[in-house]
N, CA, C and O atoms as a GROMACS GRO file, in nm:
protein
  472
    1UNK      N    1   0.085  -0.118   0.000
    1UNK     CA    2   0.000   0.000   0.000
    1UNK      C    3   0.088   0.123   0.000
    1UNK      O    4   0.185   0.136   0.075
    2UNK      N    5   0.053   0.203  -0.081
    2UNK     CA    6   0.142   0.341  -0.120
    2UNK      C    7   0.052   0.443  -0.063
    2UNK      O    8  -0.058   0.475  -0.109
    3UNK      N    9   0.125   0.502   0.068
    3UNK     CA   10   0.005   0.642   0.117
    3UNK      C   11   0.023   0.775   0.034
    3UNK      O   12   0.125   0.838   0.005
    4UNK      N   13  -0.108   0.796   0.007
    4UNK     CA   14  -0.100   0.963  -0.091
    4UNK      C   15  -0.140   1.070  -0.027
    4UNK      O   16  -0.121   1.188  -0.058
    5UNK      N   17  -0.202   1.021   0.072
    5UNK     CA   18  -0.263   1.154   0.142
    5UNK      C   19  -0.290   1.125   0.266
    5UNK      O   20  -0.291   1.011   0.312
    6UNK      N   21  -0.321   1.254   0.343
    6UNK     CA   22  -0.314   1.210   0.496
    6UNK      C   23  -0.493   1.319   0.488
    6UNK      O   24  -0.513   1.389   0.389
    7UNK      N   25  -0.583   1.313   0.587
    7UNK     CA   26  -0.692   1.414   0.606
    7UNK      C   27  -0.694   1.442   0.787
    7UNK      O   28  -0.708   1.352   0.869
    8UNK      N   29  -0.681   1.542   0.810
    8UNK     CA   30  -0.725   1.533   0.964
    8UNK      C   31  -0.828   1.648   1.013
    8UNK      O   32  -0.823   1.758   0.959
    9UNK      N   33  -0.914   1.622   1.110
    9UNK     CA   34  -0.991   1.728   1.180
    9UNK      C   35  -0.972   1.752   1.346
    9UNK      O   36  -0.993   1.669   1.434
   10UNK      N   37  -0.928   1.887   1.358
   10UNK     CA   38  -0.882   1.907   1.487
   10UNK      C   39  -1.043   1.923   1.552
   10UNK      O   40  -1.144   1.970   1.499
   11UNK      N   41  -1.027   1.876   1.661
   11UNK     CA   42  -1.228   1.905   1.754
   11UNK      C   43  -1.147   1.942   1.889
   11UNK      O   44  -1.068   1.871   1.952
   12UNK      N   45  -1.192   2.081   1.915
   12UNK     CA   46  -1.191   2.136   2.009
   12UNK      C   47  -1.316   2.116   2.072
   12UNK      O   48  -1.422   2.163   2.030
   13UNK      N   49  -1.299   2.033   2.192
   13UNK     CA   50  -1.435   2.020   2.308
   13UNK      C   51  -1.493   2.082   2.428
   13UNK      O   52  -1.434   2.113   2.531
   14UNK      N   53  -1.598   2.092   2.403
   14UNK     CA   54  -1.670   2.241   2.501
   14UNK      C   55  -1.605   2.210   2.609
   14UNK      O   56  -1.539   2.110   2.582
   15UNK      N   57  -1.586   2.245   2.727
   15UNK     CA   58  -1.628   2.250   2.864
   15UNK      C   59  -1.685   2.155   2.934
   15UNK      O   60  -1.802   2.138   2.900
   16UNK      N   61  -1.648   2.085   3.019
   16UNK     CA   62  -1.754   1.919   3.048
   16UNK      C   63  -1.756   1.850   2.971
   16UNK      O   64  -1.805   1.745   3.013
   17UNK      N   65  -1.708   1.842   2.795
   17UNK     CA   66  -1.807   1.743   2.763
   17UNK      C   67  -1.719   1.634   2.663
   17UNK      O   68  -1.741   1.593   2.549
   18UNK      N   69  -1.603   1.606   2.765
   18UNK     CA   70  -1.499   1.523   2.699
   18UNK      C   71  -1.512   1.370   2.739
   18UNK      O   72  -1.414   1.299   2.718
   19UNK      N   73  -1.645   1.302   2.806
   19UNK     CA   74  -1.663   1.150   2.817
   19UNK      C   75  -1.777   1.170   2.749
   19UNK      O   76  -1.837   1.062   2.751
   20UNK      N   77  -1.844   1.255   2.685
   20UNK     CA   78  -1.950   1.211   2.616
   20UNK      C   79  -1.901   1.227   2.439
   20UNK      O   80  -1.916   1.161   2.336
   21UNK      N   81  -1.836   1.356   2.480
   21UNK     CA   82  -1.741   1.340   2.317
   21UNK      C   83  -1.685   1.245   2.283
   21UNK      O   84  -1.727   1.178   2.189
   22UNK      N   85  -1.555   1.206   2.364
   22UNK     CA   86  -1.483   1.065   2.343
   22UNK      C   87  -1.606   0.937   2.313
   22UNK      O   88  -1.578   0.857   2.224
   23UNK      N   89  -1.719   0.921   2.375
   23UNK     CA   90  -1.796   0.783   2.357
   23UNK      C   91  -1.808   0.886   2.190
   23UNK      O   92  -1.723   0.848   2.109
   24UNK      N   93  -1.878   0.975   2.152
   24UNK     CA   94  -1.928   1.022   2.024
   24UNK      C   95  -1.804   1.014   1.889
   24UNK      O   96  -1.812   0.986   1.770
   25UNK      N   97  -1.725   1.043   1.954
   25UNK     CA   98  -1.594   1.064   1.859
   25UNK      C   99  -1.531   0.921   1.780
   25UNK      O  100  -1.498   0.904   1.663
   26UNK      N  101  -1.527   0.820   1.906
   26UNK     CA  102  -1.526   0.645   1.915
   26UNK      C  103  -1.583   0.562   1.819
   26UNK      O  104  -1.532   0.466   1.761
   27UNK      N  105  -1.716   0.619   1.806
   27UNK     CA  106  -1.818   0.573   1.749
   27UNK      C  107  -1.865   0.623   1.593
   27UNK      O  108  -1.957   0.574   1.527
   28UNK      N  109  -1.768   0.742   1.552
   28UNK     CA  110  -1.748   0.803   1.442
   28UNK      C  111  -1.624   0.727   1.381
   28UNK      O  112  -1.606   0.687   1.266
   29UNK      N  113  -1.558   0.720   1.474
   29UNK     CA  114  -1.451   0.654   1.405
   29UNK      C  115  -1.414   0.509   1.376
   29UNK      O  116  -1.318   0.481   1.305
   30UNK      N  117  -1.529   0.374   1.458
   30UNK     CA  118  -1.570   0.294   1.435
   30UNK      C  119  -1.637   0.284   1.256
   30UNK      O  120  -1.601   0.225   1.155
   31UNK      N  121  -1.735   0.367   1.288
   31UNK     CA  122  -1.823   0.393   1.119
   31UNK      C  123  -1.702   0.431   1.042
   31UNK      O  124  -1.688   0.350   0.951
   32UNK      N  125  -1.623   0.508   1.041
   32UNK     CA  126  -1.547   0.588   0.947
   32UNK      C  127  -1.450   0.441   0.860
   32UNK      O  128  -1.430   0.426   0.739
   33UNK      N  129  -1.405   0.348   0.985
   33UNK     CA  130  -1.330   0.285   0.935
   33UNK      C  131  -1.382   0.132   0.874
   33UNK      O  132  -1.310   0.044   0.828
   34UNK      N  133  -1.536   0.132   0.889
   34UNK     CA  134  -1.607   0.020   0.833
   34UNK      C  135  -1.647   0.083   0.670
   34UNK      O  136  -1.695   0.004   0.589
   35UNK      N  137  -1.624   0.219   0.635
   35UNK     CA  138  -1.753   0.267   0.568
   35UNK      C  139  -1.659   0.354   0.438
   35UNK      O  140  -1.683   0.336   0.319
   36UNK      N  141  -1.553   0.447   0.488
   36UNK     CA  142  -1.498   0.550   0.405
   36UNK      C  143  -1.416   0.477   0.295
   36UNK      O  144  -1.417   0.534   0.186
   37UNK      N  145  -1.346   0.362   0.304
   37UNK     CA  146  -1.258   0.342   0.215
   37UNK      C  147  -1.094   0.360   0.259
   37UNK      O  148  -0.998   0.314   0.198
   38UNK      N  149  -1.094   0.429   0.366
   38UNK     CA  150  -1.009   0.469   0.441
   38UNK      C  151  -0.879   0.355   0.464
   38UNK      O  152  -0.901   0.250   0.524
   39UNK      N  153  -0.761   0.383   0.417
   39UNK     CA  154  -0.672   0.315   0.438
   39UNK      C  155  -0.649   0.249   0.593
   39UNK      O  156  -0.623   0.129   0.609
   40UNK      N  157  -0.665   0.358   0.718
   40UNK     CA  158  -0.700   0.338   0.819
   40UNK      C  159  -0.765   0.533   0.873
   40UNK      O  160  -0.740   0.649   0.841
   41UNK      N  161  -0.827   0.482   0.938
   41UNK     CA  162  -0.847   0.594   1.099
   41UNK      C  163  -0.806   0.610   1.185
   41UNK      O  164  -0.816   0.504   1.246
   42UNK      N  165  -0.734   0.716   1.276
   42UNK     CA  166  -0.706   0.723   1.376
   42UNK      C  167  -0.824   0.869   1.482
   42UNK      O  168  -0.906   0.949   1.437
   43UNK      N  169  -0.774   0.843   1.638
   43UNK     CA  170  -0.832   0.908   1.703
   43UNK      C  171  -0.748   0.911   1.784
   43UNK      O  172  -0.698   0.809   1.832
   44UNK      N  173  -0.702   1.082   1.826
   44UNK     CA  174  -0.567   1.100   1.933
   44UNK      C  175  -0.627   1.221   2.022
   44UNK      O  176  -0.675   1.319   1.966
   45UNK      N  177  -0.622   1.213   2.149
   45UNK     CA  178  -0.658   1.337   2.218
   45UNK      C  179  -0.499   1.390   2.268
   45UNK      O  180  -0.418   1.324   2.334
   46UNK      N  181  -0.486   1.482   2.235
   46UNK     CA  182  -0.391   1.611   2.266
   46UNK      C  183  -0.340   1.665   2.417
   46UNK      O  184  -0.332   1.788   2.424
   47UNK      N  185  -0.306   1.594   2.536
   47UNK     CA  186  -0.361   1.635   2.648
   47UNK      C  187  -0.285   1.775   2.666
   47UNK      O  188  -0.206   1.827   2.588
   48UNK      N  189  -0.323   1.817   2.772
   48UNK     CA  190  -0.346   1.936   2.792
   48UNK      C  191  -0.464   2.059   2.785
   48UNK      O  192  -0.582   2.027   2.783
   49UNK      N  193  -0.426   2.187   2.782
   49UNK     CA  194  -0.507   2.307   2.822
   49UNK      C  195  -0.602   2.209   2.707
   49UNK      O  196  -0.551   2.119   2.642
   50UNK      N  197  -0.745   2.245   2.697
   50UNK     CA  198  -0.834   2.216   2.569
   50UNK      C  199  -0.879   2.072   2.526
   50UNK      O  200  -0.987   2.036   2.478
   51UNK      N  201  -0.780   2.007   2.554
   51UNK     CA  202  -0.772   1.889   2.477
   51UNK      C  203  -0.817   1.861   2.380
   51UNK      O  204  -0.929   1.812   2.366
   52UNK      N  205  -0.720   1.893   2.271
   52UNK     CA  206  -0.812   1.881   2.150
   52UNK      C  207  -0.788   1.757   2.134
   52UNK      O  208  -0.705   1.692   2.198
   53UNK      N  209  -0.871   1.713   2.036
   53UNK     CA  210  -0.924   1.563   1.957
   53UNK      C  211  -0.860   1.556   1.839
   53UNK      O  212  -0.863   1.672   1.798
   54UNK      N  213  -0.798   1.485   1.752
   54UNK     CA  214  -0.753   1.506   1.610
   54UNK      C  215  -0.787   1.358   1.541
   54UNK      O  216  -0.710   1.267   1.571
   55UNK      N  217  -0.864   1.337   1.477
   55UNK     CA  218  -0.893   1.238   1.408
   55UNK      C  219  -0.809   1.265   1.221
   55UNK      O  220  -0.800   1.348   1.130
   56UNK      N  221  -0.775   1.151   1.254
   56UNK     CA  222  -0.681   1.142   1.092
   56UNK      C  223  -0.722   1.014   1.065
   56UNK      O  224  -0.744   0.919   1.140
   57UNK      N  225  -0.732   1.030   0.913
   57UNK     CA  226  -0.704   0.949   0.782
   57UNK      C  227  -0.666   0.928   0.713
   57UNK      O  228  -0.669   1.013   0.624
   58UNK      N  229  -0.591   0.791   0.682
   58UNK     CA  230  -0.470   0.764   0.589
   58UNK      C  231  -0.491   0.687   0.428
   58UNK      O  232  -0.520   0.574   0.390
   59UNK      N  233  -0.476   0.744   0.399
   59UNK     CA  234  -0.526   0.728   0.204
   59UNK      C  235  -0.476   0.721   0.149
   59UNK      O  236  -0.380   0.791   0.117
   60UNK      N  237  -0.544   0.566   0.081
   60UNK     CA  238  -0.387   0.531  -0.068
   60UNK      C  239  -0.459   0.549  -0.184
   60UNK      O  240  -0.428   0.479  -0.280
   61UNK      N  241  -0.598   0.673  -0.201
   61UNK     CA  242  -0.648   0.679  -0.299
   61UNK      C  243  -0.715   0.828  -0.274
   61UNK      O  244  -0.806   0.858  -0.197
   62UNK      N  245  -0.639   0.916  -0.370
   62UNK     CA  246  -0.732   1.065  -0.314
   62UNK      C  247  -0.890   1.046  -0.387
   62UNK      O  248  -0.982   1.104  -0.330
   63UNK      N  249  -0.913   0.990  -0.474
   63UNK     CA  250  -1.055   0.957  -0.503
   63UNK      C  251  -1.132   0.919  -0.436
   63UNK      O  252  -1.242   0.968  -0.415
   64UNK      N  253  -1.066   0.779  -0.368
   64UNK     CA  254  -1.142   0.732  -0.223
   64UNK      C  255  -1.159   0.857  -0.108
   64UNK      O  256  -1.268   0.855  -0.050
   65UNK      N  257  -1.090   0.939  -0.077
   65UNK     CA  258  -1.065   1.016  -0.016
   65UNK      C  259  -1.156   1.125  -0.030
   65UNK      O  260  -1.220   1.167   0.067
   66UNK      N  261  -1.167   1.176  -0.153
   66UNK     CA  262  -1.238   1.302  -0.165
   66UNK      C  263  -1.410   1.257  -0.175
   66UNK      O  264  -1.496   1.338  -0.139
   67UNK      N  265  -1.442   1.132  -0.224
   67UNK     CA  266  -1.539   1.097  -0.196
   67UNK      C  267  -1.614   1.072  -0.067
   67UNK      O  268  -1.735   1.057  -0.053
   68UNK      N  269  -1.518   1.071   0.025
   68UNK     CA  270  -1.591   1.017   0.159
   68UNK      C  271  -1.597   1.102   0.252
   68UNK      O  272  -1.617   1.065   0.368
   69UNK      N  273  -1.577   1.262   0.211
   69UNK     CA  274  -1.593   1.382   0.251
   69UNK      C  275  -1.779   1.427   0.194
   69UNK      O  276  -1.832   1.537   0.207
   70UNK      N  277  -1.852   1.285   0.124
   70UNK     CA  278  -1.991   1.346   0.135
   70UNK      C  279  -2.056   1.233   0.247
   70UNK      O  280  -2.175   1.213   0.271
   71UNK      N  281  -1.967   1.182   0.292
   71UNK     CA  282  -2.078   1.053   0.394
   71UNK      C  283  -2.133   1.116   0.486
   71UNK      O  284  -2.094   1.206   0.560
   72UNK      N  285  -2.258   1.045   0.470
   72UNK     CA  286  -2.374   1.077   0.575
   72UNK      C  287  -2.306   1.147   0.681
   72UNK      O  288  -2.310   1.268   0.702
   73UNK      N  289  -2.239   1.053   0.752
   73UNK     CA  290  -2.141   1.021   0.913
   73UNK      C  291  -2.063   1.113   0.894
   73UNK      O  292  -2.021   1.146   1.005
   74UNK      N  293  -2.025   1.167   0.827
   74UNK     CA  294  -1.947   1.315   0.886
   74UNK      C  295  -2.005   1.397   0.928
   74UNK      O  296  -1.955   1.474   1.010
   75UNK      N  297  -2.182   1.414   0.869
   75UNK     CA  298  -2.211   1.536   0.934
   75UNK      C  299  -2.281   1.497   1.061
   75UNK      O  300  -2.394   1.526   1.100
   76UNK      N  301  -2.182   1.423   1.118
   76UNK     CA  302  -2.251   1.402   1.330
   76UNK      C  303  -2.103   1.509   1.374
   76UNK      O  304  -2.090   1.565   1.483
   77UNK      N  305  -2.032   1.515   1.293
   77UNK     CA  306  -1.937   1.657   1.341
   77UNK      C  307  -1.991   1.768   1.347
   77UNK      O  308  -1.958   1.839   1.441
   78UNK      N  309  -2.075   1.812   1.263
   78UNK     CA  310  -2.117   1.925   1.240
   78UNK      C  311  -2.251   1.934   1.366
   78UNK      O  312  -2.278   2.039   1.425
   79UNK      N  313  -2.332   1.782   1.391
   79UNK     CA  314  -2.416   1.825   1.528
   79UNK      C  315  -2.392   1.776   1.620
   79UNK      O  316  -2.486   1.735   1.688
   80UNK      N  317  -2.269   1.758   1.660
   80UNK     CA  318  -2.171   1.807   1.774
   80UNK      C  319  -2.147   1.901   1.788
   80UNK      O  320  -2.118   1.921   1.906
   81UNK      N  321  -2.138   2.028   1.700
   81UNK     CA  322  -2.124   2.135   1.701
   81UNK      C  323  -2.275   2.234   1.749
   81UNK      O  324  -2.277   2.314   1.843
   82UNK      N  325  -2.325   2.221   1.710
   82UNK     CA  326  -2.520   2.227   1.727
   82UNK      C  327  -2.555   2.168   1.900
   82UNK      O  328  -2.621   2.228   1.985
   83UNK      N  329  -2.504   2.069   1.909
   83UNK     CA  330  -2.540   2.024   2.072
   83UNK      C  331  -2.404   2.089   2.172
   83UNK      O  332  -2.359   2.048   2.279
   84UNK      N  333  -2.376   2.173   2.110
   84UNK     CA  334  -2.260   2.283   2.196
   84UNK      C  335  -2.154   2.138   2.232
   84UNK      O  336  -2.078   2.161   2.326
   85UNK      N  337  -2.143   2.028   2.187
   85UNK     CA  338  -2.034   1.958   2.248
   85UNK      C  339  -1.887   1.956   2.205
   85UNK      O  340  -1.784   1.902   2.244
   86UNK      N  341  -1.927   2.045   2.100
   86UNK     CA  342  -1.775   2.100   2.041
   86UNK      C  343  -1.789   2.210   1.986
   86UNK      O  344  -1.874   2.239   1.902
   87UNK      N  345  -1.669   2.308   2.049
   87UNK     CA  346  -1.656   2.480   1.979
   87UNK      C  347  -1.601   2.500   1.883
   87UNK      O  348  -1.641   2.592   1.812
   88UNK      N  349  -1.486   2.420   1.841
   88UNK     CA  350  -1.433   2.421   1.735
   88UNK      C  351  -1.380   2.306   1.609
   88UNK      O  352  -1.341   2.196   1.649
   89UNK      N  353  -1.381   2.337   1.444
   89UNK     CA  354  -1.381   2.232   1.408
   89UNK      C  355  -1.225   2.295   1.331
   89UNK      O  356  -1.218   2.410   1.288
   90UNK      N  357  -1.138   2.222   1.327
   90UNK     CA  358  -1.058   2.270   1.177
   90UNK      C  359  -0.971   2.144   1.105
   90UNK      O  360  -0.904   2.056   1.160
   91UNK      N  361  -1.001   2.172   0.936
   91UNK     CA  362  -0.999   2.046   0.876
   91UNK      C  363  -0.856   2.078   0.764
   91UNK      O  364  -0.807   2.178   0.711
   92UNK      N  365  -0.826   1.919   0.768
   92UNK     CA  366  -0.622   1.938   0.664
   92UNK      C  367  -0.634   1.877   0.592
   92UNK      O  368  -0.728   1.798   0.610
   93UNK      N  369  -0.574   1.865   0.491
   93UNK     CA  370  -0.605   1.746   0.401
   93UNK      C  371  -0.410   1.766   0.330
   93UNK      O  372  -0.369   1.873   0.287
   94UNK      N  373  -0.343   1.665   0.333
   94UNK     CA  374  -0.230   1.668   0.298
   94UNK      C  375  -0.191   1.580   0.239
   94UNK      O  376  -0.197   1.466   0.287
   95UNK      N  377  -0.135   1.606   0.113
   95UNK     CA  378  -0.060   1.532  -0.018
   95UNK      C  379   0.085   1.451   0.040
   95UNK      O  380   0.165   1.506   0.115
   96UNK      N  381   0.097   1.344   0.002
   96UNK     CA  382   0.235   1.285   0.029
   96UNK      C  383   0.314   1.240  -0.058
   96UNK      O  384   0.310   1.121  -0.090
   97UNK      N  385   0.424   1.348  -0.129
   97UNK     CA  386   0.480   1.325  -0.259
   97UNK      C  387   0.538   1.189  -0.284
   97UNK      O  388   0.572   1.105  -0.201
   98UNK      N  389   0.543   1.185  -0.424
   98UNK     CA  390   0.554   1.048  -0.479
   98UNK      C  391   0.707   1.052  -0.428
   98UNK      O  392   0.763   1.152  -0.384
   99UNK      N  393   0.786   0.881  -0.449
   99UNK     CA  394   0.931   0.894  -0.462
   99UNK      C  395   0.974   0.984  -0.532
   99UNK      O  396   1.034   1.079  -0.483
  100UNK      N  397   0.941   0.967  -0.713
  100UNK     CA  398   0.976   1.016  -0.781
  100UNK      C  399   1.027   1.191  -0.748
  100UNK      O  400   1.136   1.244  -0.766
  101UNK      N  401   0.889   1.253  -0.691
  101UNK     CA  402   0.871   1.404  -0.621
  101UNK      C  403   1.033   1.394  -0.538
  101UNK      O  404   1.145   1.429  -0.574
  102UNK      N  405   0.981   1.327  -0.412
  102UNK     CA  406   1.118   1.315  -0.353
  102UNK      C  407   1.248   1.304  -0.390
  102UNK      O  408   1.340   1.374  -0.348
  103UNK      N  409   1.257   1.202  -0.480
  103UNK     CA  410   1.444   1.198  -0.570
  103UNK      C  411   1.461   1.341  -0.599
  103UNK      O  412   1.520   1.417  -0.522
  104UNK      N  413   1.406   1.380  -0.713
  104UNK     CA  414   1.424   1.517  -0.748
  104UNK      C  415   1.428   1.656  -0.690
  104UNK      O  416   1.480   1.762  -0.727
  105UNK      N  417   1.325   1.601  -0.538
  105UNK     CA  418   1.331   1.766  -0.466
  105UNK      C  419   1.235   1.847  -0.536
  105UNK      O  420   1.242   1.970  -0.526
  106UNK      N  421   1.119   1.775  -0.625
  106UNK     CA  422   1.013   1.881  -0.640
  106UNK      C  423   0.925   1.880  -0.552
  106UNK      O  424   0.871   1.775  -0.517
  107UNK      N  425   0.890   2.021  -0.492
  107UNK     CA  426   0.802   2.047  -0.394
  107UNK      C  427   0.635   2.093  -0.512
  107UNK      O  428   0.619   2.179  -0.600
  108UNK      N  429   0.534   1.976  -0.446
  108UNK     CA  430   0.398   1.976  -0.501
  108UNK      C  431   0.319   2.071  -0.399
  108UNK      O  432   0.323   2.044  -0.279
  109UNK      N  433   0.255   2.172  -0.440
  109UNK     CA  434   0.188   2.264  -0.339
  109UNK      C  435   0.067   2.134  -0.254
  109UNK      O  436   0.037   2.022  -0.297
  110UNK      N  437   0.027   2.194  -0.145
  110UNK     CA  438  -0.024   2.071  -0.019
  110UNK      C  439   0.047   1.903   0.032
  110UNK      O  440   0.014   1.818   0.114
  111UNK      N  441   0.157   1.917  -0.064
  111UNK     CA  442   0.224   1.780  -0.012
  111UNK      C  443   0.254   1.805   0.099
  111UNK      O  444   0.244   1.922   0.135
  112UNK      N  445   0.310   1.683   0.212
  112UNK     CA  446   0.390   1.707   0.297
  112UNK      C  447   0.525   1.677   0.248
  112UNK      O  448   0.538   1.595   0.157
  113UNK      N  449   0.645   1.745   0.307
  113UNK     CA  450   0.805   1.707   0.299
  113UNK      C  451   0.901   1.692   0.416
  113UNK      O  452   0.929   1.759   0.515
  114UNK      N  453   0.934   1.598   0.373
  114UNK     CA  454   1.041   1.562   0.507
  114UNK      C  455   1.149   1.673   0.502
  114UNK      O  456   1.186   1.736   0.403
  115UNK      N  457   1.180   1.681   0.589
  115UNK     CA  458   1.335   1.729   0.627
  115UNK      C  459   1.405   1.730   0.566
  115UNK      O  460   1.423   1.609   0.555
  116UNK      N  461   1.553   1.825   0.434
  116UNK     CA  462   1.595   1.784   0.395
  116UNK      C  463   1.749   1.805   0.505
  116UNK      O  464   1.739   1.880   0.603
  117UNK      N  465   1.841   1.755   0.486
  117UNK     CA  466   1.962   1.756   0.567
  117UNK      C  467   2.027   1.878   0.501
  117UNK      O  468   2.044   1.893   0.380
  118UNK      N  469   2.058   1.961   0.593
  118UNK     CA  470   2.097   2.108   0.558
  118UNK      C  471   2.240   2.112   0.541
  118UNK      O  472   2.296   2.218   0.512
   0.00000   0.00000   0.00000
């Protein structure tokens, strides 16, 4: 499997409402990874001030990918947002250059790039 893209959504959670988010968030990401096409899913909480939430997805097909940005099941993010259980949403979507990109050192606008040794 060759990864092309990475997608993530940061969820900033209200005030109180980080054991009912986490069961909600769990359970999105259960569906996400039966349903999207999704190479895999992840779910990471951030600890600290806020704790944000960051759910990522790893994609060996941006078609698969851009398609599964209309599933039903995404929009329980959006009424999480509506039931005040989350204040904030913000969404990435990042390219992962080919070898080829890499040998050469061409930088593709939204790829990610490693480090080069200075």
């Amino acid at each position: 499997m060759c990864l092309v893209a990475i997608s993530t959504v940061e969820i900033r959670p209200a005030s109180g409402s980080a054991a009912v988010l986490r069961t909600r968030l769990e359970a999105l990401l259960a569906n996400l990874n039966r349903t999207s096409g999704c190479a895999a899913y992840r779910l990471a909480c951030k600890s600290g001030p806020g704790d944000t939430w960051i759910l990522t997805g790893y994609w060996d097909s941006t078609e698969r990918m851009t398609a599964h940005f209309d599933l039903p099941c995404l929009a329980r993010l959006f009424e999480l947002l509506v039931q005040r259980l989350i204040v904030g949403l913000r969404f990435g979507t990042f390219f992962v250059p080919s070898p080829i990109e890499r040998a050469v050192g061409v930088a593709v606008p939204g790829h990610l790039e490693s480090p080069r040794p200075g």
